[in-house]
C-alpha positions in Angstrom: -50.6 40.8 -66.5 -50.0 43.1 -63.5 -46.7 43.0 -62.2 -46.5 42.3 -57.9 -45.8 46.1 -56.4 -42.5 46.3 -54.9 -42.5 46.7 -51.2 -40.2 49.6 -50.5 -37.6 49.6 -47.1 -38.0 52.7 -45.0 -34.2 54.0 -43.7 -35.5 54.0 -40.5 -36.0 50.0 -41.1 -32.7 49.8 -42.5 -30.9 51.8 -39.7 -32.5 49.7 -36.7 -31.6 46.4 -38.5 -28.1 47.6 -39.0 -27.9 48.4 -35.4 -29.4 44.7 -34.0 -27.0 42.8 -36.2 -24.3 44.9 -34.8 -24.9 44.8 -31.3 -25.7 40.6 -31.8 -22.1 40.7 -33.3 -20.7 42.4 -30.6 -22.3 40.1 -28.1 -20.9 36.7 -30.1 -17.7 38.3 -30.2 -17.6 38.9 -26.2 -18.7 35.2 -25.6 -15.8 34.3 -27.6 -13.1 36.3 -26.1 -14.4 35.1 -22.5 -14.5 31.8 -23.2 -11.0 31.8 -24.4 -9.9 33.9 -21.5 -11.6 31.1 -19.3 -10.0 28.1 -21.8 -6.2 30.1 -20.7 -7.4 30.2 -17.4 -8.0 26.5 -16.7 -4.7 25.4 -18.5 -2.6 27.8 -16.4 -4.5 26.6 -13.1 -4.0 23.0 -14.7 -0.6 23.4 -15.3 0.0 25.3 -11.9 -1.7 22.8 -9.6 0.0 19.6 -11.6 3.6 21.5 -12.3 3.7 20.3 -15.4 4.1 23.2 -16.8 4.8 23.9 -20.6 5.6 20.6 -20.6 3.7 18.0 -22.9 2.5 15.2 -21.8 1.7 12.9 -24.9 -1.1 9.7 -24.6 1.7 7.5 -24.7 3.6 8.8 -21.7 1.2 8.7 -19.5 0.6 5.1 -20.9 4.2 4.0 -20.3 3.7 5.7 -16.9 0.5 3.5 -15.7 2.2 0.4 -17.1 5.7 1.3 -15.2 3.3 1.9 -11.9 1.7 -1.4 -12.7 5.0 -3.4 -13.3 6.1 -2.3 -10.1 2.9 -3.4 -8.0 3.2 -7.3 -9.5 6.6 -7.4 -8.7 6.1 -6.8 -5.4 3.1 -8.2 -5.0 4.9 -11.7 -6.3 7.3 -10.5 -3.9 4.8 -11.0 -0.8 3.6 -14.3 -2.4 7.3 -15.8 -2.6 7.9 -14.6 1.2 4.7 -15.9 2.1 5.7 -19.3 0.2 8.9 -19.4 2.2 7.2 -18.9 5.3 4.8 -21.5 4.9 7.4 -24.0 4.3 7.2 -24.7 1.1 11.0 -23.9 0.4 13.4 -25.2 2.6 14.3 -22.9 5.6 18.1 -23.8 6.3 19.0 -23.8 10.1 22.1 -22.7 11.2 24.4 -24.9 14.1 22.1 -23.9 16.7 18.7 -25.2 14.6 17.6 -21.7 14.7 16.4 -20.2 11.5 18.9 -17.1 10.7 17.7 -14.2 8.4 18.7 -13.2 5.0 22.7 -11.6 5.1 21.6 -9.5 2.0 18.6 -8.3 3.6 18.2 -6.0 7.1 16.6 -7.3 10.1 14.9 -4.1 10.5 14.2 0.0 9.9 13.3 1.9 12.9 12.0 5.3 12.2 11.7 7.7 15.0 8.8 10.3 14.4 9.7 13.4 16.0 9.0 17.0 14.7 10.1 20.5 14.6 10.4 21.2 17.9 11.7 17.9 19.4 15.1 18.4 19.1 16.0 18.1 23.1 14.4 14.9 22.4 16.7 14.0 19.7 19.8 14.8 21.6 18.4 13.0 24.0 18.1 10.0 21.9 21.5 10.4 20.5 22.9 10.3 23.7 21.1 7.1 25.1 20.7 4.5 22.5 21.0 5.7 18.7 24.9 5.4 17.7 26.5 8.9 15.6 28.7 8.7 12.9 30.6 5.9 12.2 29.0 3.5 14.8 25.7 4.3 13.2 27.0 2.9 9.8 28.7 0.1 11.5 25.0 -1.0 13.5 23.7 -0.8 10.0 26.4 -3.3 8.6 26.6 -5.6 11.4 23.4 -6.0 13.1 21.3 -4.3 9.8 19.1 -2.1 12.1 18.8 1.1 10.4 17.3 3.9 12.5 16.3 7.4 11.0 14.6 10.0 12.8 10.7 10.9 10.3 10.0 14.3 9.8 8.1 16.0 7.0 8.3 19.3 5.6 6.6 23.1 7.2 3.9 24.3 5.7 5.7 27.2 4.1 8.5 25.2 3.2 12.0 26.9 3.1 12.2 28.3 5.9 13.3 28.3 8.8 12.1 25.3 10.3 13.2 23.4 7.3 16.7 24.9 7.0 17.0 24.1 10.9 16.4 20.2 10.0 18.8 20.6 7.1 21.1 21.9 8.8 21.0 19.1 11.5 21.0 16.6 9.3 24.0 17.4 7.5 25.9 17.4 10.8 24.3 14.2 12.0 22.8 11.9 8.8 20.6 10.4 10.6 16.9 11.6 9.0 14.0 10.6 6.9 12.9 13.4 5.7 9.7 13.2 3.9 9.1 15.7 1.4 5.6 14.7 0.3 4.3 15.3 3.7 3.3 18.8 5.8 4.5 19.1 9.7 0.8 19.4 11.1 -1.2 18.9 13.7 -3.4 16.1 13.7 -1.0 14.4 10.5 1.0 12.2 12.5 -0.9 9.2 11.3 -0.6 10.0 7.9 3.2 11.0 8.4 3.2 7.5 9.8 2.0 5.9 6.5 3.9 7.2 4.5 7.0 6.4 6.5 5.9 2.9 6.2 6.0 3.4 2.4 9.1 4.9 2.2 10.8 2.7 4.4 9.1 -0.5 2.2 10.5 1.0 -0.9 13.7 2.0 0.3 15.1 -0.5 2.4 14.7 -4.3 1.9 14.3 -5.7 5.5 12.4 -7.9 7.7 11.0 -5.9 9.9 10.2 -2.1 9.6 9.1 -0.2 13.5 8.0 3.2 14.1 8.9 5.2 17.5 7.4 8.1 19.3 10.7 10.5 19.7 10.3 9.7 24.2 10.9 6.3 24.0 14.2 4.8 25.1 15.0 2.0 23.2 17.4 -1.3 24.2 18.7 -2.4 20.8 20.1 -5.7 21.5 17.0 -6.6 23.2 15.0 -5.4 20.5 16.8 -7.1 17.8 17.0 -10.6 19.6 13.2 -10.2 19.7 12.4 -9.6 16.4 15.0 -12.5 15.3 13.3 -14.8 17.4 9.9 -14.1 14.8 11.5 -14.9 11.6 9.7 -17.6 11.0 6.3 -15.8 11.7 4.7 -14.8 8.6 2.8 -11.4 8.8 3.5 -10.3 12.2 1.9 -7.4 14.0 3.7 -6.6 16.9 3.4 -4.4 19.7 1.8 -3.7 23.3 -1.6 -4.8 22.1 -4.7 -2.8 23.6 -8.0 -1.4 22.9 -9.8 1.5 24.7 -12.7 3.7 24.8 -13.9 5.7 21.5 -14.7 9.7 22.6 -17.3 11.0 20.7 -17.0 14.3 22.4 -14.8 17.2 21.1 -14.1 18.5 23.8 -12.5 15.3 25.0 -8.8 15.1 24.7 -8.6 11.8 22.6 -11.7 12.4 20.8 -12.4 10.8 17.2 -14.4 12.4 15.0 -15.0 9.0 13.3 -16.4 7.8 16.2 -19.6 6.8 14.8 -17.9 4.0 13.0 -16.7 1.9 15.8 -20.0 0.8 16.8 -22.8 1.6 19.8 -20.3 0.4 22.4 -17.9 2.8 21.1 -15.2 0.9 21.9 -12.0 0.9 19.6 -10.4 -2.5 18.2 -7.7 -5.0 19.1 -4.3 -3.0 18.1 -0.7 -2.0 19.5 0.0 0.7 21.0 1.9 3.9 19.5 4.7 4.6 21.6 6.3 1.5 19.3 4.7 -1.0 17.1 6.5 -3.4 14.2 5.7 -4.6 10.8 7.0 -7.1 9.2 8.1 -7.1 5.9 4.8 -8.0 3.5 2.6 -6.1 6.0 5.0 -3.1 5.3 4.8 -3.5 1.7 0.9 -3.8 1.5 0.7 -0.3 2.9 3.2 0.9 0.4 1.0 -0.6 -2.3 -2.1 0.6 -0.9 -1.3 3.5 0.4 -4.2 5.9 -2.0 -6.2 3.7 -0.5 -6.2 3.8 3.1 -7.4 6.1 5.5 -6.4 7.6 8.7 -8.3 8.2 11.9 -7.3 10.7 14.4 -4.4 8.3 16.3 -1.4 6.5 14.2 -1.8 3.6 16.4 -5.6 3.5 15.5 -4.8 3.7 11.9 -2.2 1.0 11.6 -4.4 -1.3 12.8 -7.3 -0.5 10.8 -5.3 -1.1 8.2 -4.2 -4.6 9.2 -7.7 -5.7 10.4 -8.8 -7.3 7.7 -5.9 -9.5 6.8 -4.6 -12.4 7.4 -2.1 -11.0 10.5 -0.5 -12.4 13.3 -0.7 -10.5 16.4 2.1 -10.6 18.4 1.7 -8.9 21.9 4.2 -8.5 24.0 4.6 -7.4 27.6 8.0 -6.0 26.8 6.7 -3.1 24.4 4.2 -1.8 26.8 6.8 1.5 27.4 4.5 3.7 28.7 4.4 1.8 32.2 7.1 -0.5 34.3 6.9 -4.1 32.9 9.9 -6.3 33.7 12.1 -7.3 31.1 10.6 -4.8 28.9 13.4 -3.3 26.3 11.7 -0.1 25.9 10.9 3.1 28.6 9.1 6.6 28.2 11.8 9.1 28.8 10.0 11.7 31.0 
């Protein structure tokens, strides 16, 4: 019986063999490394853009985290429900010796923040000369009358400097800011900056009412407040000089809306109040802070607030006496020019 031949390997074989399965192992090995440098890359971006860190962040943190948030939303949301309750009469409102309905003593009767920005502080001083209180008598309207004012104002867009020192700086001689450190001074984010005042505001402060003001609006206090006591007993009130207008689709138009599109063929804007000073009551104010991922802005605060209201159940108040921005008599409010 033969035996098969064996089949000799040439060196040349073996040599170009040698030299595929160590170029294919160089190749696997450079995959490797660059997908590691790319894994390192991600986390540092990851850990950069979150600031988390070195920090570890186990399952059930961010578990007690999402159940803390959630906590939080019932209780107020059973908040809303209880006022809304009260409101509706089911729990008895006790009058006082006038047969008025008189407000919570534990809780303010409202927060009034003034938006202004980095360089309104003529306007300020103005402000502080005509109808917001300093020091002591600032305190004292907070304790007596519980109307809290605060001037809104976010942070610059390279934050530290000077800008932001200037407004620290005034603050600690005056202590009478809301300073929102979430939010970037920029044009074309006042309604956003107005939002999350709104938020803030609900979260910090427990009042009945909660108002935002452009920083060239003169303000009569005592009016104001005897206004805003006389709508206790409204449930989600909406107040404000209530108007609509046209909707610019141009950009070359001073109030134009690049959303424009969404307010219809007649391009006409809906029922809402107007900027110079508008007022939330308290469940309204909450709902935003609630929702606040959730809603949008268009290119005017005003606009915004409204949309935001438009599809609940609100009452609109309108009032002749918050149209600022031209003489009405009896109104409490003026445009300082």
């Amino acid at each position: 019986m033969k035996s098969r031949p064996v089949i000799g390997r040439s060196p040349v074989a073996m040599v170009m063999l040698a030299m595929i399965a160590t170029v294919a192992s160089l190749y696997v090995a450079g995959r490797l490394w660059q997908d590691s440098g790319n894994r390192v890359f991600l986390i540092g971006e990851i850990d950069r853009r979150t600031g988390q860190g070195h920090s570890a962040v186990t399952v059930d943190d961010n578990l007690k985290i999402l159940t803390c948030r959630n906590q939080r939303k019932k209780l107020a949301q059973l908040e809303i429900k209880l006022d809304d309750v009260v409101n509706k009469g089911f729990v008895k409102k006790h009058p006082n010796s006038k047969g008025t309905v008189t407000r919570n003593s534990k809780r303010l009767l409202a927060v009034i923040g003034i938006v202004t920005g980095f360089d309104g502080k003529k306007n300020r001083d103005a402000i502080r000369k005509s109808w917001v209180p300093q020091g002591a008598a600032l305190r004292k309207l907070e304790k007596e009358k519980g109307i809290v004012v605060r001037f809104v104002i976010g942070r610059s867009p390279k934050q530290g400097d000077g800008s932001d020192k200037a407004i620290e700086d005034e603050n600690r001689m005056k202590n009478d800011f809301l300073i929102l450190d979430k939010h970037v001074e920029a044009p074309g984010e006042v309604p956003q900056k107005v939002k999350l005042f709104f938020s803030h505001a609900a979260d910090t402060w427990d009042a009945d009412f909660y108002a935002k003001v452009n920083d060239n609006i003169y303000v009569n206090l005592d009016s104001l407040g005897t206004m805003l006591t006389a709508q206790l007993h409204q449930p989600h009130v909406y107040m404000g000089c209530m108007k609509s207008g046209q909707v610019f689709s141009d950009p070359k138009q001073k109030w134009y809306e690049p959303d424009w599109w969404k307010f219809g063929d007649g391009k006409s804007y809906f029922r809402h109040a107007s900027g110079e000073i508008l007022v939330l009551s308290r469940v309204l104010a909450q709902f935003i802070s609630i929702n606040r991922s959730n809603l949008r802005t268009y290119a005017y605060d005003d606009v915004s607030v409204g949309s935001w209201l438009i599809g609940l159940d609100v009452n609109y108040v309108h009032d002749g006496q918050f149209c600022c921005s031209f003489w009405t008599p009896g109104a409490f409010c003026s445009i300082v020019r």
